[in-house]
C-alpha positions in Angstrom: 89.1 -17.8 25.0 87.1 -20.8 24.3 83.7 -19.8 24.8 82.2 -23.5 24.4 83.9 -24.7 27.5 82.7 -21.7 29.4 79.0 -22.1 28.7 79.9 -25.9 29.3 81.2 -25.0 32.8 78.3 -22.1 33.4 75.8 -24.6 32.7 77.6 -27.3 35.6 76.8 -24.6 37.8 73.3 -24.4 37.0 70.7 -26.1 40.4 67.6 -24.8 38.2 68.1 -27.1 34.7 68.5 -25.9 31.1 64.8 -25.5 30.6 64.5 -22.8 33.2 63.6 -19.2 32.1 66.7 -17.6 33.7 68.6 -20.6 32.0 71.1 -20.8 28.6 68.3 -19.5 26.2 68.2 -16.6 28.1 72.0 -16.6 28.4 72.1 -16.9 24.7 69.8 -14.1 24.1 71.3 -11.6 26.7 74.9 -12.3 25.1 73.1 -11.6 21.3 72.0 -8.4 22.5 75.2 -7.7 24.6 76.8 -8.2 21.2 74.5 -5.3 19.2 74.8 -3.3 22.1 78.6 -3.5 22.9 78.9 -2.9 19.5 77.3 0.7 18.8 78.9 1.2 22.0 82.2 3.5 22.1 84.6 1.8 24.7 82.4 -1.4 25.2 84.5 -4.8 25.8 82.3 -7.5 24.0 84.2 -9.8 25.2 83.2 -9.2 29.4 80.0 -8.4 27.9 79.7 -11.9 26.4 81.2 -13.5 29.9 78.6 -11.4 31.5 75.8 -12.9 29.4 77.0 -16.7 30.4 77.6 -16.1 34.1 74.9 -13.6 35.0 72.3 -16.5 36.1 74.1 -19.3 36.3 74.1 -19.6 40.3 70.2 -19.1 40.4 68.8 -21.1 43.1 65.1 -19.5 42.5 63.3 -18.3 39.1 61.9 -15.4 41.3 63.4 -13.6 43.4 66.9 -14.5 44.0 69.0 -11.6 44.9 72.2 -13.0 45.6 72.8 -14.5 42.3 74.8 -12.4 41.0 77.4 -12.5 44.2 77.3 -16.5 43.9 78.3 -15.8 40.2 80.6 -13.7 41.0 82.0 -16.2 43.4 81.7 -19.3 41.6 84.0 -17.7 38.7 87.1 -17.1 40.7 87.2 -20.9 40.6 88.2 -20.5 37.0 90.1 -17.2 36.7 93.7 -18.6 36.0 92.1 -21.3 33.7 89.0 -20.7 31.0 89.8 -17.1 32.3 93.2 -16.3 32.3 93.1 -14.6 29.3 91.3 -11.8 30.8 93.3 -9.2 31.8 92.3 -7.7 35.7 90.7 -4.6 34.6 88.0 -7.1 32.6 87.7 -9.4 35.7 86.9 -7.0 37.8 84.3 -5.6 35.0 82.8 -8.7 35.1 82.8 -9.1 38.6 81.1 -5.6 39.0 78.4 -6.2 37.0 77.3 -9.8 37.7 77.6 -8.6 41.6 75.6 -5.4 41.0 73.0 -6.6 37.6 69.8 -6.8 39.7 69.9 -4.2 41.9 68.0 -2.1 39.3 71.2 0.6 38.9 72.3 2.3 35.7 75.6 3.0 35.0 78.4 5.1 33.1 80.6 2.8 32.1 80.5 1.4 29.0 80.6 -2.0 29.5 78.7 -2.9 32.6 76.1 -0.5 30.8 76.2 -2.5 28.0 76.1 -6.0 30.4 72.7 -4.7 32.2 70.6 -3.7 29.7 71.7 -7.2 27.8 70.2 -8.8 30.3 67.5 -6.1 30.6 66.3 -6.5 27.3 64.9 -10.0 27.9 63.2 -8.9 30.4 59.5 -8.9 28.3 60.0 -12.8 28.3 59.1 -13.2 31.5 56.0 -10.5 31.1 58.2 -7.5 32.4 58.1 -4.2 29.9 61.5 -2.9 29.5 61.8 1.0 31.2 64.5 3.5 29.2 64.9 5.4 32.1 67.0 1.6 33.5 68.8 1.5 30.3 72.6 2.7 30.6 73.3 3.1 26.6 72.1 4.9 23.9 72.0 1.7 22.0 69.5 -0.2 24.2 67.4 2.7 24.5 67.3 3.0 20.5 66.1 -1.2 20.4 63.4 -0.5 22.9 62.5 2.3 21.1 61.9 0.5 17.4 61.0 -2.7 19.1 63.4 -4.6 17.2 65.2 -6.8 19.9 65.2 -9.5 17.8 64.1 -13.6 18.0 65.4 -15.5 21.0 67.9 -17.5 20.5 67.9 -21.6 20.3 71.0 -23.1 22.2 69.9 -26.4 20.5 69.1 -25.2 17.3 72.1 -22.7 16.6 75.6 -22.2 18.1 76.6 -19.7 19.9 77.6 -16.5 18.3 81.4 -15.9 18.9 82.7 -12.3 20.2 84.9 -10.3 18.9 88.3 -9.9 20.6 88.7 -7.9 23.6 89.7 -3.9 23.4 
């Protein structure tokens, strides 16, 4: 999969600009802690959690409240299923689907992966003054970053590339 003509195509789809906070810094960082999570994760895909962290936001028409961006997402990515996505097999799709339909309706959930999607994204959240409950984590993993306060620096789309996943499970 070639991730750099994703984020190229997520950010085309973008009616908010680069600069804004629900924008690709914020994509970047949700798909750094996807990674950490997905990874201490047992039966985690990091690479629908890394899709996830592109597409979550990229429909935005508002930086508040917006809560059909993740359907408009979800949408807008069928447009490119049997091209920058056709390596996905249908179980991942739908994954992805499931959790950029579902990521803001302030649900938990069992399965690995979409766990590990939602509390990417909910991670960030103190950048935009919100503190981070446990009890909206889904993995063990998040819990454990809030817990020792070590999410990490944001990351810089103009100042580093984007980190690569690993291949999907």
């Amino acid at each position: 999969m070639i991730y750099r003509e994703i984020l190229r195509w997520a950010v085309g789809q973008m009616t908010l600009g680069r600069h804004s906070i629900h924008g690709p810094c914020h994509w970047m960082q949700v798909w750094r802690n996807g990674r950490r999570i997905a990874k201490a994760t047992p039966g985690a895909d990091p690479c629908v959690v890394a899709l996830f962290a592109l597409f979550h936001d990229c429909r935005r028409v508002r930086e508040g409240r917006d809560p059909d961006h993740g359907r408009r997402a979800a949408d807008a990515i069928g447009q490119i299923r049997l091209t920058l996505l056709s390596d996905l097999e249908e179980r991942q799709f739908d994954l992805l689907l499931h959790a950029l339909v579902s990521h803001n309706d302030g649900q938990v959930s069992d399965d690995p992966t979409i766990g590990a999607c939602w509390d990417a994204d909910r991670l960030d959240l103190p950048r935009v003054g919100i503190r981070v409950s446990p009890a909206l984590l889904s993995t063990a993993a998040a819990r454990v970053i809030v817990q020792s306060g070590s999410r990490g620096p944001a990351v810089r789309l103009s100042r580093s590339p984007a980190p690569r996943p690993g291949p999907a499970r």
